[in-house]
N, C-alpha and C positions, 0 to 999 in steps of 0.2 A: 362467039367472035373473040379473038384473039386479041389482045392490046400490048403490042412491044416492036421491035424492030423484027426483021427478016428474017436474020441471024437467031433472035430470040425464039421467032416463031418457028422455026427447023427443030432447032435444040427440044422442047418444047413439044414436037410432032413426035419426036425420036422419042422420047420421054415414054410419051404414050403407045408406040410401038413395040417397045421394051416390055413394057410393063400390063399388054395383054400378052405377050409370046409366055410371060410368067406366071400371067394370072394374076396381078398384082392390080388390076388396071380397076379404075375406082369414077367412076362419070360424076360428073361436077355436078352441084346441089346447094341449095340456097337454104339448106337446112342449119337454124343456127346450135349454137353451145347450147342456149337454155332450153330448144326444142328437144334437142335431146337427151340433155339430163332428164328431160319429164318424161322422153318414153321408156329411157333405160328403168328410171325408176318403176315406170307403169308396169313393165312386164317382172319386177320382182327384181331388177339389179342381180344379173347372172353374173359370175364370174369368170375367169381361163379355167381354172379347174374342177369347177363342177358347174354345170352350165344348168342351170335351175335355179327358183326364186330365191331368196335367202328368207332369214326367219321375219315378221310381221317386227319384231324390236329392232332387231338391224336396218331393217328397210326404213323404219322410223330417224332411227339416230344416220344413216345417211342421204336422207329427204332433209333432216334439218339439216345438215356439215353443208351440200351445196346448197341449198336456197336460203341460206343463211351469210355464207362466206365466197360461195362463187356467182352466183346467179346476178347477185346485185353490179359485179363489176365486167362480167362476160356473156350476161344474157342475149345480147341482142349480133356477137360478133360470130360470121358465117365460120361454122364448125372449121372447113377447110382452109379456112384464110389463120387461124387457131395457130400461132407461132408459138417454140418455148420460150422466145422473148416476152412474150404480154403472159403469160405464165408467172415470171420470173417477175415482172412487174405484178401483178396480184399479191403474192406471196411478201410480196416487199411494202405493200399496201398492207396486208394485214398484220404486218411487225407493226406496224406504225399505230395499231389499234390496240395494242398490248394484248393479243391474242394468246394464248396460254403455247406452251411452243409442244405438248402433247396432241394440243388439238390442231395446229396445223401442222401435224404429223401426217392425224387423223383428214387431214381435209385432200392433201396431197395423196394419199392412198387409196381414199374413196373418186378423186378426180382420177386419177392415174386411170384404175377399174374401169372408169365410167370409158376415158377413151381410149383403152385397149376392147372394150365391146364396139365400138364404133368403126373400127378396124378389124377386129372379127365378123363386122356385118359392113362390110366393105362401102363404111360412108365414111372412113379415113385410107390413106394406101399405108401411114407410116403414124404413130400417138407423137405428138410434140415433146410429151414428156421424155424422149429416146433424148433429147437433145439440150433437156436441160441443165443448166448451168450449176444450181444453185436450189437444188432438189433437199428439201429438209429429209435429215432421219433421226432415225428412234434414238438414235446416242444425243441428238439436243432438245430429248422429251423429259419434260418434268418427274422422274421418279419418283417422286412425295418422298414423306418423311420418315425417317427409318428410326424406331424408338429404340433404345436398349431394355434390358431386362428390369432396372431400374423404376424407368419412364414407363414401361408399359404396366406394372405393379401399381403404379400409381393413378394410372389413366383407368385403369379395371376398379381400382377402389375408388377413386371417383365417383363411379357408374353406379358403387352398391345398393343406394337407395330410388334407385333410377327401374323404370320398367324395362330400360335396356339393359339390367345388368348382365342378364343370363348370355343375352348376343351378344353383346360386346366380349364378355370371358370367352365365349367359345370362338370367335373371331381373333380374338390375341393368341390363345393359345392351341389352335389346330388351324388358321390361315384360310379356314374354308371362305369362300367369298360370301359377299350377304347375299344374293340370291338364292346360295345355296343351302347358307342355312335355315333363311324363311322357308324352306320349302320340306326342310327336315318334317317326318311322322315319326310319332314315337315306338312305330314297329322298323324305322332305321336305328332304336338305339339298341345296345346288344348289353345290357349289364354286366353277364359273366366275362365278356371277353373285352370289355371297356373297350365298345368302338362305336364309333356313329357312321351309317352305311350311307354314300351318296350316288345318289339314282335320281335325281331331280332337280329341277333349279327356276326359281321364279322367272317369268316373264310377263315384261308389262309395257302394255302397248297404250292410245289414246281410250281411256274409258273401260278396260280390261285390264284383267291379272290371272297369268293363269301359271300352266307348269308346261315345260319343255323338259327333254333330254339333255344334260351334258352336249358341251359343241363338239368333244372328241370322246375315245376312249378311254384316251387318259382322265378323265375329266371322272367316269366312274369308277369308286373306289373308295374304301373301309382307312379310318383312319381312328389311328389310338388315342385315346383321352387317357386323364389320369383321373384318379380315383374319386379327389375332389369333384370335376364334372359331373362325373355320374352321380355322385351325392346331392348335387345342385339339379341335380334335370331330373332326379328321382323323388327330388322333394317339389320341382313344380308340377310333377305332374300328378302328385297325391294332392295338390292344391286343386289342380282341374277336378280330379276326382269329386271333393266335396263339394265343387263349385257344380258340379253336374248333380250333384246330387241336393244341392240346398241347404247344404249345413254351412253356415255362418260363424257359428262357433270354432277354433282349430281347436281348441281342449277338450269339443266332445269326440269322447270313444267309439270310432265305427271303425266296423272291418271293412277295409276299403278292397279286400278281395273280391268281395262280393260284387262291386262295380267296374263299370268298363267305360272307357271312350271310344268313339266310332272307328272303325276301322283304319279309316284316311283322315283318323287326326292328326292336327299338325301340332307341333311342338311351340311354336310360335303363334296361333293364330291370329285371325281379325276379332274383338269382338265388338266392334263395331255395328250397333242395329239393334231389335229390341229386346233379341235375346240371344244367348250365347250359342254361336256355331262354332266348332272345336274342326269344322274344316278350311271357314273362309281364310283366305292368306291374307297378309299385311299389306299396305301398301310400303314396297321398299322404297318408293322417295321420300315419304312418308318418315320413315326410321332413318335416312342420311340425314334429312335434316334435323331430325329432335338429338341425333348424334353431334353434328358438329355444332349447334349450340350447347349443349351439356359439357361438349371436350374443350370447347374456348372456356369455358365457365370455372373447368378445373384446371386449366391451366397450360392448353393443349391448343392453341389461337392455330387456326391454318391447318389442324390435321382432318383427313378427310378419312371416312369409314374403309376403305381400300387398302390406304397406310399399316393396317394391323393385318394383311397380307402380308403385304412386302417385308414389315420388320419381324415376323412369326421366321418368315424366310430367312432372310438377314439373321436374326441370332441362332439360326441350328448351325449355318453354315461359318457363321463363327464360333461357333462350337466345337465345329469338326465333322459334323454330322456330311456323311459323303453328299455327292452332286446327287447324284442318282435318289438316293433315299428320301430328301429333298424334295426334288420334285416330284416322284411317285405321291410324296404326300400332299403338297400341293394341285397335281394334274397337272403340273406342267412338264415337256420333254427337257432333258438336262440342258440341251444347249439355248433354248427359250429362257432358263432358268438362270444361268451365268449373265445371259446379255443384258436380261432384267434387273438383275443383282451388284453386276460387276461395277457400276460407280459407287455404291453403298459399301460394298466389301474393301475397295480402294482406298477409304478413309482409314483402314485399317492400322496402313504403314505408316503414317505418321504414331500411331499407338506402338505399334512393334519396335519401330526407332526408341522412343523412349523406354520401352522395356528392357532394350538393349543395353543401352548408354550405363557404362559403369560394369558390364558384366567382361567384355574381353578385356585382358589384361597383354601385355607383346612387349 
């Protein structure tokens, strides 16, 4: 049953006439928002371009973004009555929570997803979000903090007496992310040709940890250390050695040729339990958190484990180190890599001006 005037109701029939000659035509349903956040999410949260589950971690971190930040204030309002205006008010709701403005980046793009499947499966005719006002993007997301070469020299010696030293060094100085490198075995390290081989990367879900593939193919790929590194990862792993073998002593003389670590040992492991497994992995929240109390400790309040990505990045590219080169070391594509970088490198000019000043003469 219809509710409007005459006029309204013609417009209205036209409406729907149009829009089966199109195929666009979408029958009215009482199905609400948080009905179907829960089924999108049931069947794996597919997306437009690959229309298949996502990973068990992603589906995690976008179960919590809506039933966390949507669900509370649009659960109960019918999916199709869903204007950009009560959107726009959400989103303005959650400024007012001091929401980190990365995560309702994150919230707006997991929503977005959610109701362009909802229109791919014709319980929208048209996403609200087409129409909105006031759509956050990534240029007003939190970059974190970008160290110099100085700062991060300092944040790594910090670390020295820390069982994070070895991650944290190879996170400042090769950018791998920390899944990636908890997930490093030490037949990914190549001594002669000082590189560390990346084919792996932790995932962790409620009560699991295990290993996934890279999300792209950029994501696989050998990346050069210096020489120091491999002196530091060559000496922990002569440390596992005797630890595998029971010697307590470092002064006693054994050939440590003679022994081996398992195959699919890992560089970092867990040993967590009542005896040492050289394959369990770490728990990575685990390791953010005993990081960022250690980095506020030396003197680093607010930086988060990710940050020694982003400034690894930041000082090549201020170095001169091309776009391209960049991110093949990173895994990221060049133009992902400028977008991410380009407020960090900005600061720049103001450094350049003063390098300036005093040098043209006219």
């Amino acid at each position: 049953m219809f509710d409007g005037t005459k006029d309204e109701a013609e417009a209205k029939l036209r409406d729907i006439f149009t829009s089966a000659d199109k195929g666009t035509f979408v029958a009215p349903t009482d199905k609400t928002v948080g009905g179907w956040i829960d089924y999108w999410l049931k069947i794996g949260a597919p997306g437009s371009r690959r229309n298949k589950p996502v990973s068990p971690r992603t589906l995690e971190r976008y179960s919590q973004l809506l039933r966390t930040h949507v669900k509370p204030s649009l659960d109960k309002i019918q999916l199709q009555k869903l204007t950009a205006r009560r959107i726009s008010e959400l989103y303005a709701e959650l400024q007012t929570k001091d929401i980190a403005p990365r995560t309702l980046v994150h919230v707006h793009v997991v929503f977005g997803a959610a109701l362009g499947a909802a229109v791919r499966s014709k319980e929208l005719s048209v996403s609200p979000m087409a129409h909105l006002l006031n759509a956050p993007t990534a240029d007003e997301a939190d970059h974190g903090i970008a160290l110099d070469e100085a700062q991060m020299k300092k944040l790594v010696e910090g670390f020295r007496r820390s069982a994070l030293f070895l991650i944290v060094a190879i996170a400042a100085y090769t950018g791998m992310r920390r899944n990636e490198i908890l997930a490093l075995r030490w037949n990914d390290l190549d001594v002669t040709d000082r590189t560390l081989r990346i084919r792996r990367a932790l995932e962790q879900t409620k009560g699991h940890i295990g290993f996934k593939p890279p999300k792209t193919k950029r994501g696989i790929r050998d990346i050069d250390i210096e020489q120091r590194l491999v002196d530091l990862l060559i000496a922990e792993r002569e440390r596992y050695l005797r630890l595998k073998a029971g010697i307590v002593d470092n002064s006693a003389q054994v050939d440590l040729s003679l022994l081996k670590l398992p195959e699919e040992a890992l560089i970092f492991p867990s040993f967590a339990g009542p005896k040492s497994d050289f394959t369990r992995p770490r728990d990575p929240r685990a390791v953010t958190r005993a990081f960022t109390k250690l980095a506020d400790k030396v003197g680093f309040p607010g930086l988060r484990f990710h940050d020694l990505r982003g400034s690894h990045g930041t000082q090549l590219l201020r170095r001169g180190v091309p776009v391209d080169v960049v991110a093949r070391r990173l895994g990221h594509d060049p133009y992902t890599l400028l977008k991410s970088y380009a407020k960090e490198i900005a600061t720049d000019k103001d450094r350049i001006t003063k390098e300036l000043t005093g040098m043209v003469s006219l």
